[in-house]
N, C-alpha and C positions, 0 to 999 in steps of 0.2 A: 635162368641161364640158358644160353643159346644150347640146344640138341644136339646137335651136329654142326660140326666146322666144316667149313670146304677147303682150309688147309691148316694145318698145325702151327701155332706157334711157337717158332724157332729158336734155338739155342745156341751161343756158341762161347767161345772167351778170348777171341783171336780177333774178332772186327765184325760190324752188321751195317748194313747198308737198306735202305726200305726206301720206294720211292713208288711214283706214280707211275715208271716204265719199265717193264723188265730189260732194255740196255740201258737206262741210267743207273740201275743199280749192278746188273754186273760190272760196269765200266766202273763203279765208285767200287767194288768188290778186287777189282782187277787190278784196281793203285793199291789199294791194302797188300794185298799180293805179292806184290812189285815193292813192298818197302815204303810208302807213302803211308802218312797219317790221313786220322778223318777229315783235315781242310782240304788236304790235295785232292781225297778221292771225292768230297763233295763239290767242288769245285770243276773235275774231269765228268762227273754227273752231271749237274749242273750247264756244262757247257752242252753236252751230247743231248739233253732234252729242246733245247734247240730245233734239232734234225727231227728229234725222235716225236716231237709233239707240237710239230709248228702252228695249229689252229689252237693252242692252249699258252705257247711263251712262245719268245722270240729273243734277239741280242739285243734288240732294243728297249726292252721292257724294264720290270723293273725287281727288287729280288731282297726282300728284308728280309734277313736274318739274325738269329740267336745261338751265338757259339757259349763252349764251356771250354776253357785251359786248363787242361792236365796239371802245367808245370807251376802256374800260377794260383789256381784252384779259384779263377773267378770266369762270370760270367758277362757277355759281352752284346749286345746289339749292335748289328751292322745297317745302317739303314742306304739299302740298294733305292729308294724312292725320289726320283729326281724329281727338278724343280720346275716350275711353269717360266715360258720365256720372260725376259726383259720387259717386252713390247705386250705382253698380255695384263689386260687389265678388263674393268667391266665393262667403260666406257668403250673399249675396241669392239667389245664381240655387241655391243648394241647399237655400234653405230656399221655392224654388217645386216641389223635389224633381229638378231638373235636375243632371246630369252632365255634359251639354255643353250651348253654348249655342246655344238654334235657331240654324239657317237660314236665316230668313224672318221679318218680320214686326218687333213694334215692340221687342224683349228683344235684337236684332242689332244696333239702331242705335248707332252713334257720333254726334260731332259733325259734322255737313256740312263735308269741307276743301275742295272742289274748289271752289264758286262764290269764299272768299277767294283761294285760291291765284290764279286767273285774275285776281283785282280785285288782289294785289298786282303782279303781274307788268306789268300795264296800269299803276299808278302809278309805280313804279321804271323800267320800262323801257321804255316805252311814250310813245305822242304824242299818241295818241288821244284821246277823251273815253268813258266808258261808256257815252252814250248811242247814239254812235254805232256801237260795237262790238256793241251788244245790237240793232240793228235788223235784222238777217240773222233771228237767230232767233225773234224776233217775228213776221218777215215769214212765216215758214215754219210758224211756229204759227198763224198766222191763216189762210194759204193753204191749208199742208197737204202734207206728203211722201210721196213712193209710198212703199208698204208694200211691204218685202221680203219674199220667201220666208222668210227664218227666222223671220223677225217676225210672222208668220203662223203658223209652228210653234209659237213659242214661247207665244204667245196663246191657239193651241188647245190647248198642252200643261196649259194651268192655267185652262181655260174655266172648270170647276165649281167651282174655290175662287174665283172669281172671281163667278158667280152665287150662292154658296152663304154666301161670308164677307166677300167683299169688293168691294161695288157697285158702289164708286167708280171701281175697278181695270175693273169692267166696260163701265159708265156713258163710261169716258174711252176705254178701247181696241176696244170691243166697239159704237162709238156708235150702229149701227143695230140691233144687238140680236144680232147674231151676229159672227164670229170674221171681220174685215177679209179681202178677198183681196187677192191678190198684185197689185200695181202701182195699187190704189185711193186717193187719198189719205186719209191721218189728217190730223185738223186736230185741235190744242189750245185752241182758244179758254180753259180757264180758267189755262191755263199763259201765255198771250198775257197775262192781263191781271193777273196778277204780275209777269211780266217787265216790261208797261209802269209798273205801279206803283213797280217798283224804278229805270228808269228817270225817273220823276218825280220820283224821291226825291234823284236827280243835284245839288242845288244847293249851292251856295258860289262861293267868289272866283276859284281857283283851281282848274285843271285835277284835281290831287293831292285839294284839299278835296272834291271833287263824289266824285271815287272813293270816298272816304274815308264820305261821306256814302252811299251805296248800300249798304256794308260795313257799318255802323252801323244801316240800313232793315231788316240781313237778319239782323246778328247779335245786333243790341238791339232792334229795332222788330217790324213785323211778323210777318213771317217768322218768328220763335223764339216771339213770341206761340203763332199759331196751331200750331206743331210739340207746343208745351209740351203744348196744350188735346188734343189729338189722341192724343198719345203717353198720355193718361190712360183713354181709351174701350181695352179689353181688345178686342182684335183676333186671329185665329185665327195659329198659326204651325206651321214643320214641326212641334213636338213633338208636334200634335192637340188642343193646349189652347189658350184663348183667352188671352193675357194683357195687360197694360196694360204699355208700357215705362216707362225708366229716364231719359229723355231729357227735361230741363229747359230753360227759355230762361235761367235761370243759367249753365247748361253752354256755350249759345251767347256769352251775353256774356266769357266768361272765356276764350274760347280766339281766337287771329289766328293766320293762316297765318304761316311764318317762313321766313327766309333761312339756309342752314348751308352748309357747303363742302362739297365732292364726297369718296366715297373713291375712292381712285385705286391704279391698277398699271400700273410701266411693264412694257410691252412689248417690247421690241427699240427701233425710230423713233416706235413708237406709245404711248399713253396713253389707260388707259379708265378713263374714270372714272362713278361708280353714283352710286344713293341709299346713306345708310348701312345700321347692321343693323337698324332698323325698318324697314326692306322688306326683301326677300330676294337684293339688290343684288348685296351682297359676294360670293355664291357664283359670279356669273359671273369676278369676280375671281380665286375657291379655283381655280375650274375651267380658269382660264388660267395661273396658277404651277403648277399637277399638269399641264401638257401641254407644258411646257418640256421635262421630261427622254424626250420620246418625237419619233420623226424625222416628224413632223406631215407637214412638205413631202414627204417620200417617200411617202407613202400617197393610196392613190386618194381623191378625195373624194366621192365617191360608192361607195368599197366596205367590205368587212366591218373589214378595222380600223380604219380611220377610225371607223366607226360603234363597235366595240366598246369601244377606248379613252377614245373621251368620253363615252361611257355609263358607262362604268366608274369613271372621275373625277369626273362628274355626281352618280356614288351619294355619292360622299365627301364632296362638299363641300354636299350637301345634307344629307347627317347631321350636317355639323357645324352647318349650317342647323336643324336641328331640336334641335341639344338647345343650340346656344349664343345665338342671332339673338334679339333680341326689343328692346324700348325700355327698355331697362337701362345702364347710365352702365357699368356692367364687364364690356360683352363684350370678350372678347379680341382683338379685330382685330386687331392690329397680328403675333399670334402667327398667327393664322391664315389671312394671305397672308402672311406671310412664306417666305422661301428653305428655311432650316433644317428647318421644318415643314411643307414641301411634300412637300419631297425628301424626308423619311423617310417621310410619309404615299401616294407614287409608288408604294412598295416592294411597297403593299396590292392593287396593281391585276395582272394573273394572265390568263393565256390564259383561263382559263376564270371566266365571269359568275358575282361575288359574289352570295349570297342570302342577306347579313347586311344589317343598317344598322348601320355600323362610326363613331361618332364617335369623333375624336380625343381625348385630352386633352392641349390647348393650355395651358400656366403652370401645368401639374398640377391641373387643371380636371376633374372626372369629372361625365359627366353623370347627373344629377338621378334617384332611384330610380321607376320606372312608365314611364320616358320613349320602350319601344316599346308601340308600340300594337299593337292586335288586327293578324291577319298579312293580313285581310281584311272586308270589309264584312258587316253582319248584314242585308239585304237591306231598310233604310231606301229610301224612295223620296226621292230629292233635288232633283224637282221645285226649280226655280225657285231654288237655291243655288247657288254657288261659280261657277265658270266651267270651261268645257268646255275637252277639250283636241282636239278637232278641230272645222272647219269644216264639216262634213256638217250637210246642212238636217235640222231635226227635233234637234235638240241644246237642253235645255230649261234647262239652267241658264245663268247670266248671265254673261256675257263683259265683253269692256272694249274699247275705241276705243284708236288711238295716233294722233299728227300731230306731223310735225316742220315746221319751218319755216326756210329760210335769205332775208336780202336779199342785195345789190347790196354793201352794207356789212360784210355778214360776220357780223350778227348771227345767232344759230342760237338754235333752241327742239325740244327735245325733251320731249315729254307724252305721260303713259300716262295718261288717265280714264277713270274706272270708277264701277262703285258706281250703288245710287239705281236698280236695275234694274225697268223694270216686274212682273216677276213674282216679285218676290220681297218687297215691300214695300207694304201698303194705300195710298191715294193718299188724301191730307190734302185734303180736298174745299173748302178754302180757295182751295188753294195750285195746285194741279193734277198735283204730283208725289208720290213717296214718298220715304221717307228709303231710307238705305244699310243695309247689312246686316256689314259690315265684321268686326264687334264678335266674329262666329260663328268668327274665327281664333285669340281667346284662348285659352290651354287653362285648365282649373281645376283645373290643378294645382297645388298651392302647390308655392314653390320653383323652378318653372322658367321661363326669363329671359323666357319671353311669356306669363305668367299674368297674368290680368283681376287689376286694379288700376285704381281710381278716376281719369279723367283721363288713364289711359295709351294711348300709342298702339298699337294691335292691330297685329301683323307683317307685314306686309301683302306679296302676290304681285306687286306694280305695280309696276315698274321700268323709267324708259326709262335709255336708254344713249347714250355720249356719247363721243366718242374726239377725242383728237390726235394728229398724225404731225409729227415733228421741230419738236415744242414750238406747232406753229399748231392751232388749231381745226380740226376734218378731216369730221368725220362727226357726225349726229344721228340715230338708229335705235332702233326697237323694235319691238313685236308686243302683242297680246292674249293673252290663254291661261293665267293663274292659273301653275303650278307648273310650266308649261311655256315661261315668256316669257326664262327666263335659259337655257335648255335651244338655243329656235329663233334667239334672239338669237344665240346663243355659236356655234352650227354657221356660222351665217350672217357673222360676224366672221372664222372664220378664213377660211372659202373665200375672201374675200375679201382676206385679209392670209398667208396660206400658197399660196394656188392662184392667184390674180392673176385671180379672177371681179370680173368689172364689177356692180353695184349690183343688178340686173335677173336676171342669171346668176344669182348668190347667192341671191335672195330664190326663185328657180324652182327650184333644183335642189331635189331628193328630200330629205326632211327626216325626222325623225323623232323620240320623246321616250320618255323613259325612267317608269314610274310604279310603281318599287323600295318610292318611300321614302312615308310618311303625306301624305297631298292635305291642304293649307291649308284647305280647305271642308269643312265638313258634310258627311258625316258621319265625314272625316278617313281615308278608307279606304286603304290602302295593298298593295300588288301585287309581291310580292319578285321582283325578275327580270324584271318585264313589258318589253317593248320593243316600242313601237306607233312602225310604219316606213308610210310610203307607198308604196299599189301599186307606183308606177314604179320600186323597186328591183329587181335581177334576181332571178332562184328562186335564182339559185347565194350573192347576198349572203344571201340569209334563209336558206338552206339553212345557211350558213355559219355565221352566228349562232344558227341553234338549236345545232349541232355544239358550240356554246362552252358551252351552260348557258343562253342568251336564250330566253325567253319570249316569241315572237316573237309578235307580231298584226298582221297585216297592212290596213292600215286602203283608205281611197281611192285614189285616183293621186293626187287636189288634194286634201288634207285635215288636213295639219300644218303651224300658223303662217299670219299673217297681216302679216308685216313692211312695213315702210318704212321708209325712209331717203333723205337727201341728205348728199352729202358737198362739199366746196370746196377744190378746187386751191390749189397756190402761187400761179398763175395770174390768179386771182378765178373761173375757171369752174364752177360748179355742177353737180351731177349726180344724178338724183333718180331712185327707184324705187317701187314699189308691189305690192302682194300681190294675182295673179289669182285667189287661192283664195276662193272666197263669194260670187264676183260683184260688189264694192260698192268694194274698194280703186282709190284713184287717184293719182297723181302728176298738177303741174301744173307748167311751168317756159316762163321766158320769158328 
């Protein structure tokens, strides 16, 4: 068990807010305050991360979440993950002579989910009004938030496509003409007066009507206007060519966030429940029935088997993740946490570290012919794509935010938003932001269950997480980190539910990720065997894992996962935690 904490895990029974920025979670602390439930204040977070963390999310991105109803006593998936245009197909992007689909730029974009997801959540569940949820991050667009150190890197990382392709991206984050320092404020003024126009756009009779009417400002009015006109000017992207996207305001009128149920595995007293297989949800799930048949609680959690065994189950159920996961109506789930199939697929894991990617075949299911990829990267520069898997400053690709929320009532909200990254996407000089980049997770392959198809949802790495213990709502929890978030999630689950670490413990102790299998991002490179572990593990644990076959890389001391969570006693007690690594993580409880 961790030695020393660098902050206490928090108490309270009044409301807890834990996110990846200390003003998204005062500002979600701040609605509590004010008489708001946990949609409203997750929601007024939510929006304010925006400002607060614009090289990590944006309004254009995208924001899958997992709520829990107080009044109702059930639990709910929101899926913030929009859809690929009308006009997108395989045939288009190969007859621009493309094999994959950029990185960057306007040929990535999806439909914006994350601003409806927030606008549903606020109507169904919520008390609020949107005008008053949206004034946090107005205020902070108009005022202006310190600039972070990464935020700084990440700006200087993409200075010259930024003066060189795209001014706006310059013009908005570069405002005095050079790369921001650290602790200076950014101010948005042209994001300020979208946001206010979309709050103007609030009116009707009824609380639900005014929502409904902003949703309508962004998916039919405005907003998809100028996205349409924009997405027509050919704009530079990773592939070195300029091109013109795919992204229509038909595309925005045709699609609404939606309500789905959770997938679920029980546990022992516990229950975790994901996003489905259009996120990559379910493998925390693969990854929790393949660690059944191993004596979890007898292993140190912090030493070499622990580590080598859920590395090793990690490789599995992420391969099944890659050739079966995608927004396809016949993925096999139901085969693929199941007992039967667990336990025979157990049998593959071996003292010594696989350096296959081994999928099963589930219902006599074989996967799709091409489906491993090159064994390693052709030394593409990935600038301003996919999302990083450590917290070290100077990391230039785009990450993602998380924030949970619990009240007094027991309401709970788990949210992973992403997407809409400033360096990855020109900035629509209307509007003050850019779109998403999402779209760059399809493969073009015909035949396999996450190929680009018109409309469809891209597989996406975003996943928060959501548990019960003896049937009550117990826990809201997640992380940032692309193909690492079911990886730091799942370490941090058991120590908590095998070892009996408190929220704070969990999220501190020595973490690490495996990157065996193909990266979800641009340029989809894959590492057989790698295991990237944090300094503070001993020379004897790394010593031990190279001994097995690990490919061991030893990263920072703070540098894997960026989690949060709160959980809720029988009790009503609350207990909340937050992630020291980055400097920016906070918990707030009262």
């Amino acid at each position: 068990m961790t030695p020393f904490l660098t902050r206490p895990e928090l108490c309270g029974s009044f409301g807890a807010v834990a996110s990846t920025h200390w003003l998204a979670s005062g500002v979600g602390q701040a609605v509590l305050e004010r008489g708001g439930n946990a949609f409203d204040a997750a929601v007024a977070a939510g929006f304010t991360l925006w400002v607060a963390e614009p090289h990590l999310n944006g309004p254009a991105g995208d924001a899958p979440i997992i709520v829990s109803h107080a009044r109702t006593g059930k639990q709910h998936v929101i899926c913030g993950q929009g859809v690929s245009p009308a006009g997108a197909s395989i045939d288009a992007y190969h007859a621009l002579d493309l094999d994959e689909i950029p990185g960057t730029g306007h040929l990535a974009a999806v439909v914006p989910g994350a601003f409806d997801a927030w606008c549903l959540m606020l109507r169904d569940f919520g008390t609020w009004d949107f005008a008053d949820v949206i004034e946090y991050a107005i205020f902070y667009a108009v005022q202006g938030v310190p600039v972070m150190p990464q935020m700084v890197a990440t700006i200087a990382s993409v200075e010259s496509l930024f003066r060189d392709h795209w001014p706006e991206n310059a013009k908005t984050f570069m405002p005095d003409g050079v790369v921001p320092a650290a602790g200076t404020l950014l101010r948005r003024p042209v994001l300020a007066e979208t946001l206010k126009r979309l709050k103007d756009a609030a009116a009707g009779a009824t609380r639900e009507d005014r929502i409904d009417a902003v949703r309508h400002a962004w998916y039919d009015g405005f907003v998809a206007e100028a996205i349409d006109r924009f997405c027509r000017v050919p704009m530079m992207d990773s592939s070195g060519t300029p091109h013109a996207g795919l992204l229509r305001s038909a595309d925005l009128a045709a699609w609404r966030a939606t309500l789905e149920d959770p997938v679920s595995l029980q546990d022992g007293r516990y229950t975790v429940l994901k996003c489905g297989p259009w996120s990559q949800g379910p493998v925390f799930l693969q990854q929790l029935a393949l660690m059944r048949g191993f004596d979890v609680a007898g292993m140190d959690p912090c030493g070499a088997d622990f580590l080598h065994t859920v590395t090793e189950c990690a490789k599995l159920a992420y391969a099944d993740r890659e050739a079966f996961y995608g927004d396809t109506p016949d993925v096999p789930l139901a085969t693929l946490l199941s007992a039967s199939y667990n336990d025979a697929r157990r049998s593959l894991v071996g003292e010594r570290a696989s350096l296959e990617l081994r999928p099963g075949r589930p219902d006599g299911r074989v996967p799709e012919p091409g489906f491993l990829p090159p064994a390693q990267g052709d030394g593409r520069v990935a600038s301003g794509v996919g999302e990083p898997t450590v917290s070290n400053m100077g990391v230039t690709k785009g990450d993602t935010c998380h924030v949970d929320v619990v009240d007094a009532e027991g309401n709970m909200v788990s949210a992973t938003p992403s997407g809409g990254w400033l360096q990855s996407a020109p900035v629509i000089p209307e509007l003050g932001f850019g779109l998403g980049s999402r779209a760059q997770m399809f493969s073009l392959r015909a035949g396999h269950p996450n190929m680009l198809a018109p409309r469809k949802r891209p597989r996406t790495t975003l996943t928060p997480s959501f548990a019960l213990k003896d049937g009550k709502p117990w826990m809201a929890f997640g992380t940032p980190g692309g193909d690492q978030q079911d990886q730091w999630s799942f370490t941090f689950y058991m120590r908590m539910t095998r070892f009996g670490m408190n929220i704070q413990q969990a999220i501190e102790a020595p973490s690490f990720h495996s990157e065996h299998w193909p990266g979800s991002f641009w340029p989809h490179d894959a590492h057989p065997a790698r295991l990237v572990v944090e300094g503070r593990f001993g020379a004897d644990v790394v010593e031990d894992l190279r001994n097995r076959g690990h490919d061991v890389v030893v990263g920072g001391d703070w540098s894997e996962g960026r989690l949060s969570a709160i959980r809720r006693e029988a009790d009503g007690r609350l207990y909340a935690g937050a992630n020291p690594r980055g400097m920016q993580g906070y918990a707030v409880a009262r």
